[in-house]
N, C-alpha and C positions, 0 to 999 in steps of 0.2 A: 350191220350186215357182216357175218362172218368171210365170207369169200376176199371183204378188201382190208383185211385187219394182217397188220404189219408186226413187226417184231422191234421193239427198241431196248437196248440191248448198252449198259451200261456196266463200268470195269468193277467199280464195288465199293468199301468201306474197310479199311481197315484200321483195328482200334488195339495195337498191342503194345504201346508203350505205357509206363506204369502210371495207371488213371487218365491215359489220353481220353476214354469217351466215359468214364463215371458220371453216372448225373444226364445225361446227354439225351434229348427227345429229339426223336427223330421221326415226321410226319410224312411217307407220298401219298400222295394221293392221284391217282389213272384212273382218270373219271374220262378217257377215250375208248376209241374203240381197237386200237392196239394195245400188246400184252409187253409188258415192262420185263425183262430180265437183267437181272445182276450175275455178273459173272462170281463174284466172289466177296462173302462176307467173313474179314477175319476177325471174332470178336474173342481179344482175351480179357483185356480190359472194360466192362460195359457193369459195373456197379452201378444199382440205380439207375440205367438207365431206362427210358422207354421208347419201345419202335409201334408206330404206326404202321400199317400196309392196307390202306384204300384201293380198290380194283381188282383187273386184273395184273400180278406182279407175283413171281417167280423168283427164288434164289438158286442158283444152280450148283455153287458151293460155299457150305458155312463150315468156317472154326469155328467151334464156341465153346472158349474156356470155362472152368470155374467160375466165373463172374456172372456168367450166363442166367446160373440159377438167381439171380441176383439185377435180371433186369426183366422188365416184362415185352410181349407183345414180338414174340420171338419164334410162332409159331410155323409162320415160314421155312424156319429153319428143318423143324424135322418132316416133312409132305415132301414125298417122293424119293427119300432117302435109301441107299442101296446099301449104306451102312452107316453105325454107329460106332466109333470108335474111340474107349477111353483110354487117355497114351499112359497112365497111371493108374494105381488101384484105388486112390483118394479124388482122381479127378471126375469122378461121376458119382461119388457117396453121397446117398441122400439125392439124389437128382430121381424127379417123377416126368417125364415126359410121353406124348402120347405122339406117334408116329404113324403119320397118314399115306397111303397108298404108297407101303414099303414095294422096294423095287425087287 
């Protein structure tokens, strides 16, 4: 029932030392009936790796380096986004991403 669905609301993930989350599978799954948010995903580091997002679950702000292109299941990342922004002219070459209900 939507009327008693609550909000949980956790600080985030950050992966920006060099290869701190390469490789890394990361699974939640919100199989309630509250909605999951993360405050902040900083991903510079995440070669290879892979994120799951089961449910309802929200990122409210992502980094995502280079490496990005380089891991999957990151699609969180761009849904709801108010902007894009590449801090370099090499840090988004070749990057295809599809961007859902820009703000």
């Amino acid at each position: 029932n939507p009327q008693y669905s609550n909000i949980r609301r956790f600080g985030g993930i950050k992966c920006n030392a060099a290869s701190s989350c390469d490789g890394l599978e990361l699974t939640i799954n919100n199989r309630g009936c509250d909605r999951v948010i993360f405050d902040m995903f900083d991903l510079d580091q995440v070669s290879g790796a892979i994120f799951n997002f089961n449910g309802n679950i929200n990122i409210d702000n992502c980094v995502c380096g280079p490496t990005c292109n380089f891991a999957s299941g990151l699609g969180k990342c761009f849904q709801n986004l108010e902007r894009l922004i590449c801090p370099d002219p090499r840090s988004c070459m070749n990057m295809i991403k599809t961007i859902i209900n820009p703000m």
